[in-house]
PAZAPA-4460 file (N, C-alpha, C; in steps of 0.05 Angstrom, whole numbers, plus 32768, in hexadecimal, padded with zeros to 4 digits):
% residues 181
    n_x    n_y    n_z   ca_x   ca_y   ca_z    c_x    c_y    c_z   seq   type   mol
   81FF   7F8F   7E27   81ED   7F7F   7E36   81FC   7F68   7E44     1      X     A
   81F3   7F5E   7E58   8205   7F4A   7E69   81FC   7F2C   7E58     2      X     A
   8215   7F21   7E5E   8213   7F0B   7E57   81F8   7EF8   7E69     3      X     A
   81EA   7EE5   7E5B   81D4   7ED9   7E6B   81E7   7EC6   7E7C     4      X     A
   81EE   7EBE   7E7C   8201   7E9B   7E92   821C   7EB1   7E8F     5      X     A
   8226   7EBB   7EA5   823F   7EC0   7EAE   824F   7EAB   7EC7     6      X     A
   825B   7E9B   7EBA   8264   7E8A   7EC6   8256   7E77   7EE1     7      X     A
   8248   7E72   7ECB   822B   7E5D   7EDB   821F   7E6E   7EE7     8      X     A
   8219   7E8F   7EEF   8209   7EA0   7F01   81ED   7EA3   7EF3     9      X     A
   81D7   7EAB   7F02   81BF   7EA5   7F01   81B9   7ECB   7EF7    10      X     A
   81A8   7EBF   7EE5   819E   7EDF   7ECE   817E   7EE1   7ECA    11      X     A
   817A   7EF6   7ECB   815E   7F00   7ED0   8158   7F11   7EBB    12      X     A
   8146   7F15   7EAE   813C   7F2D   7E9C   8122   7F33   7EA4    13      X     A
   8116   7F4F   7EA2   80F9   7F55   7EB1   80F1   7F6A   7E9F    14      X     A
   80DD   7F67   7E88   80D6   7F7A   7E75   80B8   7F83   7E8C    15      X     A
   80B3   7F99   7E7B   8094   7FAD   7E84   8094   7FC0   7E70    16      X     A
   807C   7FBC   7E62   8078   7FD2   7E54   8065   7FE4   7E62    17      X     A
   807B   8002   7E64   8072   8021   7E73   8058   8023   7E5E    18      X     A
   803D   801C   7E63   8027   802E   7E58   8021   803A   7E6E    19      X     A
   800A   8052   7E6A   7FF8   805F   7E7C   7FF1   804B   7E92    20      X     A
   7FE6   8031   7E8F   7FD4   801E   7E9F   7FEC   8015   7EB1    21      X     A
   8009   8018   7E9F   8016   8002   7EBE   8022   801E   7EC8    22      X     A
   802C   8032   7EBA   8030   8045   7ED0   8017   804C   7EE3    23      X     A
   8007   8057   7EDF   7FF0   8056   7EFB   7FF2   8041   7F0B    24      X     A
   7FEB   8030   7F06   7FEA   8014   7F19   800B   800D   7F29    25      X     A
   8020   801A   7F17   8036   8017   7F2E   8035   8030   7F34    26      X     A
   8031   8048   7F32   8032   8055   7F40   8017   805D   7F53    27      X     A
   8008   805C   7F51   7FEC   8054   7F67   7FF8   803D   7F82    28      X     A
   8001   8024   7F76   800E   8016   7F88   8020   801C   7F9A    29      X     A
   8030   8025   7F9A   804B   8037   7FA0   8038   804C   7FB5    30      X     A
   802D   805A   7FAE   801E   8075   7FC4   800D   8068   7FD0    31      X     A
   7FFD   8051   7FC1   7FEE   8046   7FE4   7FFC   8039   7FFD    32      X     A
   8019   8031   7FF5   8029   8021   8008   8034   802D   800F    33      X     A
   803B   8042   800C   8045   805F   801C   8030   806E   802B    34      X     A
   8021   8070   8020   8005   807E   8030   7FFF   806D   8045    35      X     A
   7FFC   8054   8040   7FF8   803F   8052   800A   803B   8062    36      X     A
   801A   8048   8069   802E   8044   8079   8036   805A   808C    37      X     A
   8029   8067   8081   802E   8089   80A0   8012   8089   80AA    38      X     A
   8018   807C   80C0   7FFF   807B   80DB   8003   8090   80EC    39      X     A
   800F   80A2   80E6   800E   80B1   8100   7FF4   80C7   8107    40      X     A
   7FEA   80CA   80F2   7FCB   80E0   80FA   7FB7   80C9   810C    41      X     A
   7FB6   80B0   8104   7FAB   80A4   810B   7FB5   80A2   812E    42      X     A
   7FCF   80A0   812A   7FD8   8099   814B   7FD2   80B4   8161    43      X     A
   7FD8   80CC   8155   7FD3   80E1   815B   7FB5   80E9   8169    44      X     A
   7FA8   80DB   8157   7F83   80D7   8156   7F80   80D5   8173    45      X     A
   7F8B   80B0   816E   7F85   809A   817F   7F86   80A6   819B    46      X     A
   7FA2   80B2   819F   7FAE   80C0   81B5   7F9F   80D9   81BE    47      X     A
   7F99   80EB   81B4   7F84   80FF   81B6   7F6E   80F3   81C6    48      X     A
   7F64   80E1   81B7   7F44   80D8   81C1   7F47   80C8   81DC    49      X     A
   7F5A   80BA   81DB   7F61   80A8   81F2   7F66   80B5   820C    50      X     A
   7F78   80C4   8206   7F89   80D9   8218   7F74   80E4   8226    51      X     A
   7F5D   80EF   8222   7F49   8100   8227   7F2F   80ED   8235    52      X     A
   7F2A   80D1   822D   7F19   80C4   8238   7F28   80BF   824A    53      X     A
   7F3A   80B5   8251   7F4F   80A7   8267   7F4F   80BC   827B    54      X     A
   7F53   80D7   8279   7F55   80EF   8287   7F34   80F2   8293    55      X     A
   7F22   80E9   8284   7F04   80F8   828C   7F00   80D7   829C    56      X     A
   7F07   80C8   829A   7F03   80AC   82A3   7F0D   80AE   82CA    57      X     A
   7F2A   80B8   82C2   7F37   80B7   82DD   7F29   80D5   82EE    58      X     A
   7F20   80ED   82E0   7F18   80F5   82F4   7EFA   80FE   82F6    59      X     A
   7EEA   80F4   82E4   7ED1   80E0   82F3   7EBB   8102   82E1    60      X     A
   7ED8   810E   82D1   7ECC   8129   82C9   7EBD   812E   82A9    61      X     A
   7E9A   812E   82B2   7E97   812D   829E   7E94   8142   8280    62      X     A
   7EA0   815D   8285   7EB3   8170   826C   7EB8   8155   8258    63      X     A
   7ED1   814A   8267   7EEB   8136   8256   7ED5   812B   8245    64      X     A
   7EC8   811E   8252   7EB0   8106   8240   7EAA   811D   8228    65      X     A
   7EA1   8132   822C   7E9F   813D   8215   7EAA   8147   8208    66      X     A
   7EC6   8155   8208   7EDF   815B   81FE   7EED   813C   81F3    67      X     A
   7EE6   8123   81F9   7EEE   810D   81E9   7ED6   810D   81D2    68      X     A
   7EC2   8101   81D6   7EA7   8114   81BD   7EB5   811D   81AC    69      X     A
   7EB6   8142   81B1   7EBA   8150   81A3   7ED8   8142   8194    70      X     A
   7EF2   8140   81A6   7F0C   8136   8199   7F05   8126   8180    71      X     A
   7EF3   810E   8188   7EEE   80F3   8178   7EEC   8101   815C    72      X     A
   7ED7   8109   8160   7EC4   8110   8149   7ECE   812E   8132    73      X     A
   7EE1   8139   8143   7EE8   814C   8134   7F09   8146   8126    74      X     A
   7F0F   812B   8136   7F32   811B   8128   7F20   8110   810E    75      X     A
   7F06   8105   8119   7F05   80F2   80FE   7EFB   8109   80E9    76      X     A
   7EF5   8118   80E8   7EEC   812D   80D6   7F0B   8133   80CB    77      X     A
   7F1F   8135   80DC   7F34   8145   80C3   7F46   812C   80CB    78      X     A
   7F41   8116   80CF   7F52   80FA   80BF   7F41   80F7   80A3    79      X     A
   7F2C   8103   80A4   7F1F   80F9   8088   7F2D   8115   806C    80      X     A
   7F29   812D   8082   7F32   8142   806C   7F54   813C   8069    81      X     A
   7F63   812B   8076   7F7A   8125   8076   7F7F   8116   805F    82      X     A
   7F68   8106   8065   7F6F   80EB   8049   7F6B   80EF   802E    83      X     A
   7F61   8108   802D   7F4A   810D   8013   7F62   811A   8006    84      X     A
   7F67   8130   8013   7F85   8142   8012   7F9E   813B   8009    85      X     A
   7F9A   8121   8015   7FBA   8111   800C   7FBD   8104   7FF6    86      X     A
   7F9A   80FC   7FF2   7F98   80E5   7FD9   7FA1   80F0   7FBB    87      X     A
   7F8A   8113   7FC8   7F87   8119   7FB6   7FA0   812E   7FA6    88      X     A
   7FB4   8136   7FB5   7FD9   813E   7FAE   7FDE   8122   7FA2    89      X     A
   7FDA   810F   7FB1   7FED   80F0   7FA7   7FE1   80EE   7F8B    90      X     A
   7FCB   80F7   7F83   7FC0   80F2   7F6A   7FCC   8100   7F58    91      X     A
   7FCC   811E   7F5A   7FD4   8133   7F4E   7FF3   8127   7F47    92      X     A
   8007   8122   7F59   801E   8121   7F53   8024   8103   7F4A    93      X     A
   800F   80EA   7F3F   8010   80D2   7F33   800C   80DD   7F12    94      X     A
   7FF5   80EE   7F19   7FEF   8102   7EF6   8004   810C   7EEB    95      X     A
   801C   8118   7F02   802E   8123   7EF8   8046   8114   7EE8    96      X     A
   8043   8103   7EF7   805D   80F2   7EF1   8058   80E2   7EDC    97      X     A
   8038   80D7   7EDA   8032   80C9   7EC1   803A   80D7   7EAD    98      X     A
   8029   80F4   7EA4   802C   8107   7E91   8049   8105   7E8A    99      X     A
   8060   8114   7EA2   8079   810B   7E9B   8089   80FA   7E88   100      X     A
   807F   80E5   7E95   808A   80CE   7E85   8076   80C7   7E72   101      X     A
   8059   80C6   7E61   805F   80BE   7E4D   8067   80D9   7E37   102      X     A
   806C   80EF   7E43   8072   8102   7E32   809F   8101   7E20   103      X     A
   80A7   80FD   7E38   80BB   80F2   7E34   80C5   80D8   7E2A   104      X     A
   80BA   80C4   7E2C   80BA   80A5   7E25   80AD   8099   7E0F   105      X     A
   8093   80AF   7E11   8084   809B   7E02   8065   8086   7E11   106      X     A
   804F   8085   7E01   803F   8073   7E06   803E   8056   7E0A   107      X     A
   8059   804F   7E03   8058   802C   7E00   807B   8029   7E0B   108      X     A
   8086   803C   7E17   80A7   8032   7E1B   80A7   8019   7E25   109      X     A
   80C7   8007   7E2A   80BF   7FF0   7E32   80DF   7FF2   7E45   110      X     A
   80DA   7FEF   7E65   80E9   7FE7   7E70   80F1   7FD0   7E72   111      X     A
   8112   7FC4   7E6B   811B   7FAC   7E74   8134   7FAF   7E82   112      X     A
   812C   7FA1   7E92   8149   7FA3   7EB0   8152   7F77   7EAD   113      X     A
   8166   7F7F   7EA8   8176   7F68   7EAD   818C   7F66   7ECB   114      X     A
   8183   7F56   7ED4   818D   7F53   7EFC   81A4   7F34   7EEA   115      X     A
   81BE   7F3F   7EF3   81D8   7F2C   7EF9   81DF   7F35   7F08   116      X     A
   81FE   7F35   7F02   821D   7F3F   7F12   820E   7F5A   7F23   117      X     A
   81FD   7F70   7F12   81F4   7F8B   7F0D   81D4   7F88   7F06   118      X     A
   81CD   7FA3   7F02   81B2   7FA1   7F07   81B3   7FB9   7EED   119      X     A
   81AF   7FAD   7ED3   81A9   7FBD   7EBB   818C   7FC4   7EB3   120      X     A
   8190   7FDB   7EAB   816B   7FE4   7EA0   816F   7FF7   7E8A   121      X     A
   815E   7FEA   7E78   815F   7FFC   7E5B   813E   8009   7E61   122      X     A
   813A   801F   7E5C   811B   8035   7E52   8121   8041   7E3F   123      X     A
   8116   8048   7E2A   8118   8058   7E0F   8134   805F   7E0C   124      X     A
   8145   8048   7E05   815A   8048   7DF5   8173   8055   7E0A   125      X     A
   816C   8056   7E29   8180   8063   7E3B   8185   803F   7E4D   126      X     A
   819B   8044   7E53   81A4   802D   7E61   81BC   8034   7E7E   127      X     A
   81B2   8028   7E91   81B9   802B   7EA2   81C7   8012   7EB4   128      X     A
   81D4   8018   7EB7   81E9   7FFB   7ED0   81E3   8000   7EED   129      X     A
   81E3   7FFB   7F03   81DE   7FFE   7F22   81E5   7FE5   7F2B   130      X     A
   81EF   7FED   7F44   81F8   7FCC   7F50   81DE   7FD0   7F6E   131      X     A
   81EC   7FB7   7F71   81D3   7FB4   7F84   81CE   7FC4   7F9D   132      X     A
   81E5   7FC8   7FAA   81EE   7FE0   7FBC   81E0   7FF3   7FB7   133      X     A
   81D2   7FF7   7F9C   81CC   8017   7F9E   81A8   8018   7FA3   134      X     A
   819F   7FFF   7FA6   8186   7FF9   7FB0   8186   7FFE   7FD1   135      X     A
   816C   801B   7FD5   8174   8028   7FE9   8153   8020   7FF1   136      X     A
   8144   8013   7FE5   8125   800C   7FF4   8118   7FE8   7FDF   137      X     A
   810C   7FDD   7FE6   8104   7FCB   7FD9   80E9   7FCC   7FE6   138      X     A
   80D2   7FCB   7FDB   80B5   7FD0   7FD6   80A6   7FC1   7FCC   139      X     A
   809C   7FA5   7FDA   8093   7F95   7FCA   807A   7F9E   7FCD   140      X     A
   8061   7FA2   7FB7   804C   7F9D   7FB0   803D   7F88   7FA5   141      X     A
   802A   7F85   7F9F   8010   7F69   7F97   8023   7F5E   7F7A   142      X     A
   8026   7F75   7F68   802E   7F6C   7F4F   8052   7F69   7F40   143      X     A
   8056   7F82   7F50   8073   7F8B   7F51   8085   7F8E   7F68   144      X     A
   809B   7F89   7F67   80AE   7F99   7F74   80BE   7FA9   7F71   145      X     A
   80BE   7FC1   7F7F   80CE   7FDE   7F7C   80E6   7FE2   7F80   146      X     A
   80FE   7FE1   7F73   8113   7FE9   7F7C   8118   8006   7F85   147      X     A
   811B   8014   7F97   8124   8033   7F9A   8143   8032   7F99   148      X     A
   8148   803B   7F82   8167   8043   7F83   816C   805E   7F98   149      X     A
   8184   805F   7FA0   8195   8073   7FA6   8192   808E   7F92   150      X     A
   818A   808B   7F79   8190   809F   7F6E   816F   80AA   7F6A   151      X     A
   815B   80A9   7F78   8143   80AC   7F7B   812D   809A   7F66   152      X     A
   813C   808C   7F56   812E   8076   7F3C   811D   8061   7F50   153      X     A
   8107   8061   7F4B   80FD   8049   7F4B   80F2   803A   7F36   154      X     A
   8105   801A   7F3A   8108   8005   7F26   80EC   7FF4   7F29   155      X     A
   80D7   7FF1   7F17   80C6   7FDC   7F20   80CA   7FC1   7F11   156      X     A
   80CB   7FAE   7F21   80D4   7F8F   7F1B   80B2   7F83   7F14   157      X     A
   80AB   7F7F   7EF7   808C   7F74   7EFA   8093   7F5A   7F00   158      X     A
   8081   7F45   7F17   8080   7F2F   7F18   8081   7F17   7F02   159      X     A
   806F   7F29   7EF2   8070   7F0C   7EDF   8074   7F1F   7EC2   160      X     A
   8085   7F27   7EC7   809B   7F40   7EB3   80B6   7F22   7EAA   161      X     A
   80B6   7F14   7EB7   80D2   7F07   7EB5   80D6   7EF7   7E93   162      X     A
   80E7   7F06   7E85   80E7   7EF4   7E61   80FF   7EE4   7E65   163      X     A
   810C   7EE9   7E7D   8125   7ED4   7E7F   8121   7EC8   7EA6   164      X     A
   8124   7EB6   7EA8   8120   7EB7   7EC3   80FE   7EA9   7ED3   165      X     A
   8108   7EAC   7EEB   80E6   7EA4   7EF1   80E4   7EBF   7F13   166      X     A
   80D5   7EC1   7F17   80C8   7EC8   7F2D   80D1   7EC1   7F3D   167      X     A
   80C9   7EA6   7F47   80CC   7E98   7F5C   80EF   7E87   7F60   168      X     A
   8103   7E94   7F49   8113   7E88   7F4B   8133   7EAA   7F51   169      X     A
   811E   7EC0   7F46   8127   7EDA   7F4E   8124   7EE1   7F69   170      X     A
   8113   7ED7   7F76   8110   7EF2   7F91   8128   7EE0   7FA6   171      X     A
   812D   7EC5   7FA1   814A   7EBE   7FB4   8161   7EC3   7FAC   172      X     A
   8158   7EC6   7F8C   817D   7ED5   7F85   817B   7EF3   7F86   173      X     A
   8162   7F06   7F8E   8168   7F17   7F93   8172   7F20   7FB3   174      X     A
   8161   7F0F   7FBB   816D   7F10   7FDF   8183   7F08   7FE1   175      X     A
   8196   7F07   7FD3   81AA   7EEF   7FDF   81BC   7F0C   7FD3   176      X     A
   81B9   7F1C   7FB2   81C7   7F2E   7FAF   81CB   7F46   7FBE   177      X     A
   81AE   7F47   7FCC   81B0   7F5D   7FD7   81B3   7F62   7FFC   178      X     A
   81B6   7F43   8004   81B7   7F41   801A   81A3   7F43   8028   179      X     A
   817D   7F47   801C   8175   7F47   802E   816A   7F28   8038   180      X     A
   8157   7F31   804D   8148   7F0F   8054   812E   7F11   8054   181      X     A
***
C-alpha cells in the first residue's frame, strides 16, 4: 500500500461498497450518459422532416406537405421503437454484468482505490496499480466519477466515498495529475 504523505504529496483514499444497489445505479448512470449522447437518429429525423418541408415550401408542391406528415409521424414512431430497443438491450446487458459480478465478488465486495504517485485499487482481495496515463475517458456523473482505463476497467470514484481526503480537495489534484482542465 502507498505510503499516505510521500514527501509532503497529497493522498486520497475512495472506498464503495459493490452491492446490487450501487452497481445498478453506477451502471444505469454510465448508459444514460452514453445514450444521452448519440443524437444522431434524432438529427437524421430532424433532417428528413426539414429537408422535405423546405422542398414542398420552395416548390409551392403540395405531395411534399404530405410526404413531410407522413416523414414526421412515421420518424417519431420508430425514434420511439428506437428508444424502447436500446433501453431495453442496455437493460439486458446492466443484468448481465450485475449477475456477473456479484457471482464472482460477492454481495457486499468493497472497492478501495487509493490516488498518489499511482492510482491503486483493491476488489476482493485482487490489487491493481495504473498510472494515470492509462485513463483513456473520465465520466463525470451526479454521484460519481468514472475512470475508463485503457485496459477496458471502469474505475468509479464515489463522491463522498473519500475515508482519506476530501472531494473538493481531489478533483484539483486530479486535474493537475492528469492534465486535464
Amino acid at each position: 500500500m502507498i505510503e499516505r504523505e510521500q514527501n509532503g504529496g497529497q493522498y486520497f483514499t475512495n472506498e464503495i461498497t459493490m452491492n446490487e444497489y450501487t452497481l445498478r445505479e453506477i451502471l444505469f448512470a454510465i448508459w444514460k450518459y452514453e445514450a444521452g449522447r448519440n443524437k444522431l437518429p434524432i438529427v437524421i429525423y430532424l433532417l428528413a422532416v426539414f429537408a422535405s418541408a423546405v422542398y414542398a415550401l420552395v416548390t409551392g408542391n403540395e405531395d411534399y406537405m404530405l410526404l413531410m406528415g407522413v416523414i414526421g409521424l412515421g420518424g417519431l414512431v420508430c425514434l420511439f421503437i428506437y428508444v424502447v430497443i436500446i433501453a431495453w438491450i442496455g437493460a439486458k446487458k446492466r443484468e448481465k454484468i450485475l449477475r456477473q459480478t456479484i457471482e464472482k465478488y460477492g454481495k457486499e465486495a468493497v472497492l478501495k482505490t487509493d490516488f498518489g504517485e499511482n492510482i491503486s485499487y483493491y476488489f476482493n482481495n485482487t490489487e491493481k496499480t495504473v498510472d494515470y496515463r492509462e485513463i483513456k475517458k473520465v465520466i463525470e456523473l451526479e454521484m460519481y466519477l468514472i475512470l475508463r482505463m485503457e485496459n477496458g476497467l471502469d474505475l468509479p470514484v464515489w463522491k463522498a466515498g473519500f475515508t482519506y481526503g476530501k472531494w473538493d480537495d481531489f478533483i484539483p489534484y486530479f486535474k493537475q495529475k492528469t492534465g486535464m482542465k
